[in-house]
C-alpha positions as CSV (number, residue, x, y, z in Angstrom):
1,X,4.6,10.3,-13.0
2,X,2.8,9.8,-10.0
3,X,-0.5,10.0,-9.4
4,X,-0.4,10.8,-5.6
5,X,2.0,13.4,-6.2
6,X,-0.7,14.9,-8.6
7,X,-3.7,14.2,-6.4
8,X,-2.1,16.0,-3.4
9,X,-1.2,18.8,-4.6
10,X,-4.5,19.1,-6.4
11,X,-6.0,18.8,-2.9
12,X,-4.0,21.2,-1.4
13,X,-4.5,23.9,-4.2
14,X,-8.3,23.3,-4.0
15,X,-8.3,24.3,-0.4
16,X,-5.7,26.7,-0.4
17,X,-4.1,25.6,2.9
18,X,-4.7,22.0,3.9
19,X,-3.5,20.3,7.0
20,X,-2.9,16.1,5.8
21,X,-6.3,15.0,7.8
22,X,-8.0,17.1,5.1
23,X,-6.5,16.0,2.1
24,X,-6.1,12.4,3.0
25,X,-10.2,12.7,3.7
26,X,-10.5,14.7,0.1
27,X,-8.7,11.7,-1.7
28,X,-10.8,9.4,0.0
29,X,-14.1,10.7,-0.7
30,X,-13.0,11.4,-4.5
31,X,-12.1,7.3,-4.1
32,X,-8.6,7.3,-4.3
33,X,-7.6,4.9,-1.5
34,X,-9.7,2.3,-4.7
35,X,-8.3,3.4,-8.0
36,X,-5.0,5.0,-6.8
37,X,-3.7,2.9,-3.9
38,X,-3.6,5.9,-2.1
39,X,-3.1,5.2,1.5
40,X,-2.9,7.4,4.6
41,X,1.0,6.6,4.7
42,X,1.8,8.0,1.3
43,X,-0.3,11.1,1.3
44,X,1.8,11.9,4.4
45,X,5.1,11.3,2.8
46,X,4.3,12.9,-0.7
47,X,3.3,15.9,2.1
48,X,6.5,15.6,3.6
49,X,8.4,15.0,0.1
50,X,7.0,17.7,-1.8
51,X,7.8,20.1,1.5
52,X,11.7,19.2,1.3
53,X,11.2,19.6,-2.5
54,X,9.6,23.2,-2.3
55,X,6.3,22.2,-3.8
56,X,4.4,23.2,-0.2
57,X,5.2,25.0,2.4
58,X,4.6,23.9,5.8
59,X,2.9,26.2,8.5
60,X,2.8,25.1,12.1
61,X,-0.9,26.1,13.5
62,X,-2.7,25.4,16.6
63,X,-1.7,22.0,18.8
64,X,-3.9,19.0,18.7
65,X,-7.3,19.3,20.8
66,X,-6.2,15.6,21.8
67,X,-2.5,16.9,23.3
68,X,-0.5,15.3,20.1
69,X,2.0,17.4,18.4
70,X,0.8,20.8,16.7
71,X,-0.9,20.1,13.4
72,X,0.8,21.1,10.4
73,X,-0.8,22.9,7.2
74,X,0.6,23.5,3.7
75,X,0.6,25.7,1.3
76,X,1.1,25.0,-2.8
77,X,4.6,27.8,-3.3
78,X,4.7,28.7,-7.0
79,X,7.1,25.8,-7.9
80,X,4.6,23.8,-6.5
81,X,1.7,25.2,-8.8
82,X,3.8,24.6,-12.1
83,X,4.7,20.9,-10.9
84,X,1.5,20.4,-10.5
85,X,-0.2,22.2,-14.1
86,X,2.9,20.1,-15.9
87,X,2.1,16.8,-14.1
88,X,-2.1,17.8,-15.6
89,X,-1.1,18.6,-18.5
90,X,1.3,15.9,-19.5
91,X,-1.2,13.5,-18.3
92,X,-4.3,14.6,-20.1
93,X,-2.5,14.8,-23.4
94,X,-0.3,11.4,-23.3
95,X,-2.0,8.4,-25.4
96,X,-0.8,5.7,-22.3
97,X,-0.1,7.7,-18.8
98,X,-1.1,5.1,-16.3
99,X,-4.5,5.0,-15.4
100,X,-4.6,6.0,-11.8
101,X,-2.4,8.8,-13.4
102,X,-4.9,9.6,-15.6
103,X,-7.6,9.2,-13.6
104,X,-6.4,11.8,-11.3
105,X,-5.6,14.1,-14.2
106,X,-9.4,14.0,-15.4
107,X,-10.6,14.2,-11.7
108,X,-8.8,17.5,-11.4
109,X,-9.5,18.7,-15.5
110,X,-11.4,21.6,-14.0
111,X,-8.7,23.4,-12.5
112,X,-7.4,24.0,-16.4
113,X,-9.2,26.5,-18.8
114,X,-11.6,25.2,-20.8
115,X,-9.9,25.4,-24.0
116,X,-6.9,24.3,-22.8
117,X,-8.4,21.3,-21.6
118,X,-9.9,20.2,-24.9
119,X,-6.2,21.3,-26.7
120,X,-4.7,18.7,-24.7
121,X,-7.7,16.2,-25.2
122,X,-7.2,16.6,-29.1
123,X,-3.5,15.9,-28.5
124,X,-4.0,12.6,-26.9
125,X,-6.1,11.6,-29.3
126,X,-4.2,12.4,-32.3
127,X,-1.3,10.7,-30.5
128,X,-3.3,7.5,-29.8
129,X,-4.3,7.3,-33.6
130,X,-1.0,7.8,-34.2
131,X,0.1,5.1,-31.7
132,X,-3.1,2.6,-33.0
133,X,-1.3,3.0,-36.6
134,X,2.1,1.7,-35.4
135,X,0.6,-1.6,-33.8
136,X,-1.7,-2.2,-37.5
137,X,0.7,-0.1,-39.7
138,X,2.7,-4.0,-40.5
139,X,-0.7,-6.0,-41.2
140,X,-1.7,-6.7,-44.5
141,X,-5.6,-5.1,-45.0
142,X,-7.8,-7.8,-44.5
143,X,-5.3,-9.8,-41.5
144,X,-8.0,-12.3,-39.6
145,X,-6.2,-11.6,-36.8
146,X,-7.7,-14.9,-35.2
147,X,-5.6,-16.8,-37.6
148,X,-2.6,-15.5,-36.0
149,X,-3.0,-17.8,-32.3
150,X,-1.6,-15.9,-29.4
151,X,0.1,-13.0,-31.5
152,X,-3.8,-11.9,-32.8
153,X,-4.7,-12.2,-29.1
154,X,-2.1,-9.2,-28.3
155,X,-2.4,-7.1,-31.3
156,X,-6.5,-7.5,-31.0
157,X,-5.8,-6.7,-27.3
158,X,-4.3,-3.3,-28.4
159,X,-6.2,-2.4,-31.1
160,X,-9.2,-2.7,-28.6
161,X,-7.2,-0.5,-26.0
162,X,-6.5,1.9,-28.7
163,X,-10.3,2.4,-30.0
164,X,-12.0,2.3,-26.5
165,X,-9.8,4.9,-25.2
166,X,-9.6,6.7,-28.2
167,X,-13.7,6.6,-27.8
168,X,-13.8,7.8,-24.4
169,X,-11.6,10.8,-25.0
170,X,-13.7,12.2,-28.1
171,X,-16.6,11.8,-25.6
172,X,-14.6,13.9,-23.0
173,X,-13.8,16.5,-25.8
174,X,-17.2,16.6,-27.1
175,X,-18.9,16.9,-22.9
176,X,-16.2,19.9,-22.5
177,X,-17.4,21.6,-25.9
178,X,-20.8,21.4,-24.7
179,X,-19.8,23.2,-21.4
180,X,-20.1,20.1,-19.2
181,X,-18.0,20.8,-15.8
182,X,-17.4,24.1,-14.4
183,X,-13.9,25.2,-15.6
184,X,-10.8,27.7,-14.3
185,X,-12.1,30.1,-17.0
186,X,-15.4,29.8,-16.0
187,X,-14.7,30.3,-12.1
188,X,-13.3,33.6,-13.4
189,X,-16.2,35.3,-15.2
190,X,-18.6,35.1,-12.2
């Protein structure tokens, strides 16, 4: 999964029609070019890719003010709208998506409803207990794991993984039960 391809067309569905200028500058002020390595290059070829693939549409508008070639915009096409809710989803609910992946997903969490959100939260963290149990499920009860050398270093690596992200995603659940963020269900009772 890729996280640009997730981040752009969250960028372009949040503006409706967005020419790449705007969502490369959207990315940027969320931060992206820092925790996504996403660069001016590959928001214009995921722009370009997702085009060929029928995600967006492309709609020549005005020429350039500077005399360059006429500026393009696109346009999320329903293809482009499920891609992009089954990139969020799988994302939000997988114990180990990477984290620029992830990071993306939960930068963009708002465009899901709100119980949907937390559904897919509970997911990931039933699957990261479950995932937590398959790296201790071998030890014996009371393993030191320092007595194991370098093999204790790695499974005291992941058992740390496990319970810190495991942690951060029952906070998410529990801000999203307490109505933190503004959600797609709650954009539609106004």
């Amino acid at each position: 999964m890729s996280a640009v391809r997730l981040l752009v067309l969250g960028a372009v569905r949040r503006r409706a029609r967005a020419h790449g200028y705007q969502v490369r500058a959207d990315l940027e002020s969320w931060g992206a070019h820092e925790w996504a390595n996403v660069k001016s290059g590959s928001v214009y070829h995921a722009l370009k890719a997702m085009t060929g693939d029928g995600l967006l549409v492309a709609h020549e508008t005005t020429p350039s003010t500077t005399g360059g070639p006429p500026r393009i915009e696109y346009e999320v096409t329903d293809a482009g709208d499920e891609a992009y809710f089954d990139l969020l989803r799988s994302a939000l609910s997988q114990h180990d998506p990477r984290m620029d992946v992830l990071a993306a997903a939960v930068g963009l969490i708002a465009d899901l409803r709100r119980a949907e959100a937390i559904e897919l939260l509970r997911q990931r963290a039933r699957i990261m207990e479950q995932w937590r149990s398959s790296v201790t499920g071998a030890l014996p009860p009371d393993t030191d794991l320092d007595t194991l050398g370098p093999v204790g270093e790695v499974l005291g690596l992941w058992i740390h993984t496990a319970d810190s992200r495991a942690e951060w995603t029952q906070r998410l659940i529990r801000r999203l039960e307490a109505g933190a963020f503004e959600m797609a269900d709650d954009k539609t009772r106004k």
